[in-house]
C-alpha positions in Angstrom: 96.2 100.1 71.1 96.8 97.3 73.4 99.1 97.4 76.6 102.4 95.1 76.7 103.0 92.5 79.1 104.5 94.3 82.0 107.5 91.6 82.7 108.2 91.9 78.9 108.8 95.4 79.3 111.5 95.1 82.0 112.6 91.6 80.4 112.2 89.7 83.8 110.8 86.1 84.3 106.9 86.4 86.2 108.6 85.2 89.3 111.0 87.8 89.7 111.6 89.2 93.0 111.3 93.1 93.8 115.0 93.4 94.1 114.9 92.3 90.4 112.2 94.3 89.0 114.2 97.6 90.9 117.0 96.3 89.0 115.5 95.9 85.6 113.3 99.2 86.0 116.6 101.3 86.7 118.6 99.8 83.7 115.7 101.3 81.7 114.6 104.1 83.5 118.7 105.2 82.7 118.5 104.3 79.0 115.3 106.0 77.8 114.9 109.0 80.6 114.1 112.0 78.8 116.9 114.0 80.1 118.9 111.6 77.9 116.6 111.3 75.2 115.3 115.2 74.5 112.9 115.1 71.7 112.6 112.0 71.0 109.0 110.5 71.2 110.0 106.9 70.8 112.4 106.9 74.3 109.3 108.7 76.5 107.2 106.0 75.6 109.5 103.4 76.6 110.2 105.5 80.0 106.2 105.7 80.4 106.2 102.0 80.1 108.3 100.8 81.8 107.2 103.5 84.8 104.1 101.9 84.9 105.2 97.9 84.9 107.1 98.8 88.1 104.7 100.3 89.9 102.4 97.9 89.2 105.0 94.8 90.1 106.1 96.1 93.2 102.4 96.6 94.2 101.4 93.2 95.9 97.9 93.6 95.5 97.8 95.3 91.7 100.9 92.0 90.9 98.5 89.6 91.9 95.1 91.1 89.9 97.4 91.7 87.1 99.5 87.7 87.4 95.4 87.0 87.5 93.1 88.9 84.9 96.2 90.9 83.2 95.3 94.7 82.5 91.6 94.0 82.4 91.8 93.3 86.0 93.5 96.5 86.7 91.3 98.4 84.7 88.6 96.2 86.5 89.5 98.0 89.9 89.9 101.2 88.5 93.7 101.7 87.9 94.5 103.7 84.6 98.8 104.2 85.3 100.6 106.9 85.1 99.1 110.1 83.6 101.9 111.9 82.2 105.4 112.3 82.8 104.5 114.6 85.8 102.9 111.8 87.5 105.8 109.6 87.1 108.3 112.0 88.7 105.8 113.1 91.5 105.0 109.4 92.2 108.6 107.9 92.3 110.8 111.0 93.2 112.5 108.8 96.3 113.5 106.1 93.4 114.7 108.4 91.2 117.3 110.0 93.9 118.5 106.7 94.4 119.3 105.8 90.6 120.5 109.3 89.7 121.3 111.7 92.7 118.1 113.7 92.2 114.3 113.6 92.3 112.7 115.1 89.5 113.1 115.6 85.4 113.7 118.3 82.9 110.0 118.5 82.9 110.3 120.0 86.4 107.6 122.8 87.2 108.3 126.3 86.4 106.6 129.5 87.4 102.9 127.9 87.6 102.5 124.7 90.3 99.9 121.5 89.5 97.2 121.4 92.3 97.5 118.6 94.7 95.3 116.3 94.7 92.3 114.8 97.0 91.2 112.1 98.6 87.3 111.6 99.8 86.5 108.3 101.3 82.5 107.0 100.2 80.6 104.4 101.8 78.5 102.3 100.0 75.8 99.9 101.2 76.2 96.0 99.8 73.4 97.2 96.7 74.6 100.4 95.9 78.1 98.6 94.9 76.4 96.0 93.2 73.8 97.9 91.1 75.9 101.4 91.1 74.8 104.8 92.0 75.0 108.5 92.4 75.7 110.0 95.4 76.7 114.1 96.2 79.7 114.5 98.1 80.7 117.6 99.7 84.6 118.4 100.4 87.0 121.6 100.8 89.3 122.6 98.2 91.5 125.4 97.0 90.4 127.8 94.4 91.9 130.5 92.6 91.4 134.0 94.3 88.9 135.8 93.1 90.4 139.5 94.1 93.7 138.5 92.6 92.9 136.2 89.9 95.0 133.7 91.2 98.2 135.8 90.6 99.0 136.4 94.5 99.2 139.9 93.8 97.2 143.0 95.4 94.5 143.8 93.1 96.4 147.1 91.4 99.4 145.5 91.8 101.8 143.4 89.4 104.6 140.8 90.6 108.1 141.6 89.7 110.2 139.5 87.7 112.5 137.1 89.7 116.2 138.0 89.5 117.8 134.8 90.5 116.4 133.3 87.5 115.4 135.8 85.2 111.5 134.8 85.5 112.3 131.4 84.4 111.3 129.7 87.7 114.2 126.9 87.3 117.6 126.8 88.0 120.0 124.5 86.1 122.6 122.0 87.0 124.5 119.6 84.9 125.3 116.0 86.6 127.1 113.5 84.1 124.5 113.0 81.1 122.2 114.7 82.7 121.0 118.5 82.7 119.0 118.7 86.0 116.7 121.5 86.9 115.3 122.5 90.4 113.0 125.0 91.5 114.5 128.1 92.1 115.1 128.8 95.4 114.5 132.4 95.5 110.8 132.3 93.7 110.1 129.1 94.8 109.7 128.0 91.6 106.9 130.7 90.4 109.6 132.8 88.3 108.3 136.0 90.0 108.2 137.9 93.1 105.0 139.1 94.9 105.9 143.1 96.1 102.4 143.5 97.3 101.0 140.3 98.8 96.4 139.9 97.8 95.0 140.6 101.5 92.5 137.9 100.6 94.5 135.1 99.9 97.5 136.5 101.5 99.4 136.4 98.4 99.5 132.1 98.1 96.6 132.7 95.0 94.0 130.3 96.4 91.3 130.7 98.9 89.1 127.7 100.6 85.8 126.7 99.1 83.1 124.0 100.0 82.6 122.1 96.8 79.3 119.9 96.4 79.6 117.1 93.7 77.8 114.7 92.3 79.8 111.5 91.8 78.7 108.5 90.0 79.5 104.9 91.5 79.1 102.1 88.4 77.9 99.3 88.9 79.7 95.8 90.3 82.4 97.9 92.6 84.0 96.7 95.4 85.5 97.8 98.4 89.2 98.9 98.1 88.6 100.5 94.7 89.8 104.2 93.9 87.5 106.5 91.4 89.9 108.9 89.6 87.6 112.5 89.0 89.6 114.7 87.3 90.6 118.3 87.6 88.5 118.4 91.0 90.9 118.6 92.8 93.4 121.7 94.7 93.0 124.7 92.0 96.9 125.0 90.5 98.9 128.6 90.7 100.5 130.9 88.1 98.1 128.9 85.4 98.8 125.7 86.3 95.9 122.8 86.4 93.9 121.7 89.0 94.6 118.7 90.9 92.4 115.3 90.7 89.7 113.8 93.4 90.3 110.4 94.2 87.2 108.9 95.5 88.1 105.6 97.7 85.1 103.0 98.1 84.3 101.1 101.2 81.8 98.7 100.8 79.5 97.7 103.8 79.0 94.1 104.7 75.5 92.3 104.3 74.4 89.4 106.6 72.1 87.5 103.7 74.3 88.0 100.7 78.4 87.2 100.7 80.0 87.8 97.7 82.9 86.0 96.2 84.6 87.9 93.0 81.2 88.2 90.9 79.3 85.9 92.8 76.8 86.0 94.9 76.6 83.4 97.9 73.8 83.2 100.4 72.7 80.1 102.6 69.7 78.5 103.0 68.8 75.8 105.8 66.5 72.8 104.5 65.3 69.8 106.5 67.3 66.2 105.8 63.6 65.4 104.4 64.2 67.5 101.8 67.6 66.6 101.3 66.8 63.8 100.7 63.7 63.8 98.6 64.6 67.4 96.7 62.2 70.1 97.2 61.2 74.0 95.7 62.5 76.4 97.9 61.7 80.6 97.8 64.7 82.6 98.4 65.7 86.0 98.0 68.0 87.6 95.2 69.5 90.4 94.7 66.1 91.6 92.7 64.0 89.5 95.5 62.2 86.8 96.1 62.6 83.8 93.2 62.1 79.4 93.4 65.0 77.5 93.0 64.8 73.6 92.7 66.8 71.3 94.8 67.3 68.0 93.8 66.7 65.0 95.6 70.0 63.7 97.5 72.1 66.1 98.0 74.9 66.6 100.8 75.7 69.1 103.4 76.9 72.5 101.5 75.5 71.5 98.0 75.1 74.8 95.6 71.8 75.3 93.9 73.4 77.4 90.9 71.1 80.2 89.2 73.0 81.9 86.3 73.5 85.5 85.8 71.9 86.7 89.2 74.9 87.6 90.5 76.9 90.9 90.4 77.3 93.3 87.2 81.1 92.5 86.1 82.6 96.1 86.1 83.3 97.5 82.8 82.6 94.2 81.2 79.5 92.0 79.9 77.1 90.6 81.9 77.0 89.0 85.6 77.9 86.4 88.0 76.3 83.9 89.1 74.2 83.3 92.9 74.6 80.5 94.1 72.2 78.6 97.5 74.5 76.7 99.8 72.0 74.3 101.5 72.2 73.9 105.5 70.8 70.5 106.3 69.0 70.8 110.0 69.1 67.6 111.7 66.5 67.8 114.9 67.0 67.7 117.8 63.9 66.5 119.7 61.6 64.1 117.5 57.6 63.2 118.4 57.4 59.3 119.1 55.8 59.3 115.3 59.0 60.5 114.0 61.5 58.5 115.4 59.3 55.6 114.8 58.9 56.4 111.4 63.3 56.5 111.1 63.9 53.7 112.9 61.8 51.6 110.3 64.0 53.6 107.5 67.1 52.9 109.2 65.7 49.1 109.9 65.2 49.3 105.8 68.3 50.5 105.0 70.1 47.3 107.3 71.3 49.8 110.0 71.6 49.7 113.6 70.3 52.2 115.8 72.0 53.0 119.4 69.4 55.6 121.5 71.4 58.7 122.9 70.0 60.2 126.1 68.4 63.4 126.0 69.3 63.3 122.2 69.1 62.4 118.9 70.8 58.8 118.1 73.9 57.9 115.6 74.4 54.8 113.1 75.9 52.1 114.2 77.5 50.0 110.9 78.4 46.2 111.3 
């Protein structure tokens, strides 16, 4: 099923400002939140919707890939939106207190609590983003106690039902059309009360580990991009899921190749000879050494274009292009033979010649 346009969602004009898209995103966020709308399918959607078209929008960076390349490009660099509704209150709690006086949803947590997630940051040399590999991290996370079985509780031992909330792990508020829940604040949310802490875990259900993983890095990534790997994150408690890993890529920098989108650039210095005359020239690739023809003439920065030698387009069909910038090297001491042999071109072509001192000489036109 394809995505909507984001600025359809919200009805605003591509150039609207972030005090509009706040603006548009709040009229909707207060028509189909599901506080409003229990039950119905139809209204969550919307909510999901238009929760994603405002973070992207008032994300400089993900507004211009999208203005650019549209969801392909976000998808290009690795952005999927929000998850699930969790996600969308955890990710714009501060914006939700401002429209409505509170931070979270009906589908606040009870008894069990999502595990947070991770963040690793990868570096990756100039081929491994542009050919992809896989590489084995190693990180600390939480996991479930193993004495315990995650329940906090001394082995032997049970936790007792919370009175403040009768094991429900929420407490309930109403505020104009909406009923709001919030943790309780005698359970903290878990809906029971430890008697007898674990003395492994010390009765928080989790215990540190050193995970080793083995990621896999397609192929055409660049620097900046985040790789989502799920449920490897912080183990959850009372039953609730694991967190995710977020993988963050920094790309090193190469001296022979410079890349531009899926392009590959790299310069190459020829002599105004074979500027002028054209010439076969062996430079390297990406895959190595290959012959590229220049032809006769050309100026200062020309591109010698060789199709599909360029970079793997991420999660799309085949490559860029690599293009040789020429250098022209003009001399700058000459043999007697040579400058004889210019100054009878330059005599040929009608030009004047002025000799420079302890250089090379410049055209004089009349």
């Amino acid at each position: 099923m394809s995505k909507r346009d984001y600025y359809e969602i919200l009805t605003i004009t591509r150039s609207a400002s972030k005090t509009e898209i706040k603006a548009a995103y709040r009229k909707s966020a207060m028509q189909h939140h599901p506080d409003r709308n229990p039950g119905n399918a139809e209204a969550e959607t919307k909510f999901k919707e238009a929760s994603e078209a405002y973070e992207v929008l008032t994300d400089d960076r993900k507004r211009q890939i999208y203005d650019q390349f549209g969801h392909a490009g976000l998808q290009g660099q690795g952005y999927q939106g929000p998850q699930d509704m969790h996600d969308i209150f955890q990710s714009f709690g501060s914006i939700f207190e401002d429209f409505f006086g509170f931070s979270g949803g009906g589908q606040g947590r009870s008894r069990g609590r999502q595990g947070a997630d991770l963040r690793y940051d990868m570096q990756l040399t100039f081929k491994e983003a542009v050919f992809g590999v896989s590489k084995e991290i190693e990180y600390q996370r939480h996991v479930s106690c193993t004495p315990c079985k995650g329940s906090g509780a001394a082995p032997g031992s049970k936790r007792t039902t919370c009175k403040g909330c009768g094991g429900a792990g929420q407490v309930r508020r109403s505020q104009g059309f909406f009923s709001v829940a919030s943790p309780c604040p005698e359970c903290e949310g878990e809906g029971s009360c430890l008697v007898n802490p674990c003395k492994t875990c010390k009765g928080n259900g989790v215990t540190l580990e050193t995970k080793k993983l083995s990621v896999k890095i397609p192929a055409g990534v660049d620097g900046g991009v985040k790789l989502r790997v799920s449920e490897e994150g912080e183990a959850g408690t009372g039953g609730a899921g694991r967190g995710d890993l977020y993988v963050f890529l920094h790309v090193e920098e190469n001296q022979r190749f410079a890349r531009e989108e899926w392009d590959i650039v790299i310069r190459e210095p020829i002599s105004f000879a074979q500027a002028a005359l054209g010439c076969e020239l062996t430079v390297e690739s990406l895959e190595g050494e290959i012959t590229v023809s220049v032809p006769a003439g050309v100026a200062y920065g020309h591109r010698v274009l060789v199709a599909g030698a360029g970079i793997p387009r991420l999660r799309g069909v085949g490559r860029g292009d690599l293009y040789v910038e020429l250098d022209i090297q003009v001399p700058k001491k000459l043999t007697k033979e040579q400058r004889d042999l210019l100054e009878q071109f330059a005599e040929l072509s009608g030009e004047k010649l002025k000799k420079q001192s302890g250089g090379f000489f410049q055209k004089i036109f009349e």
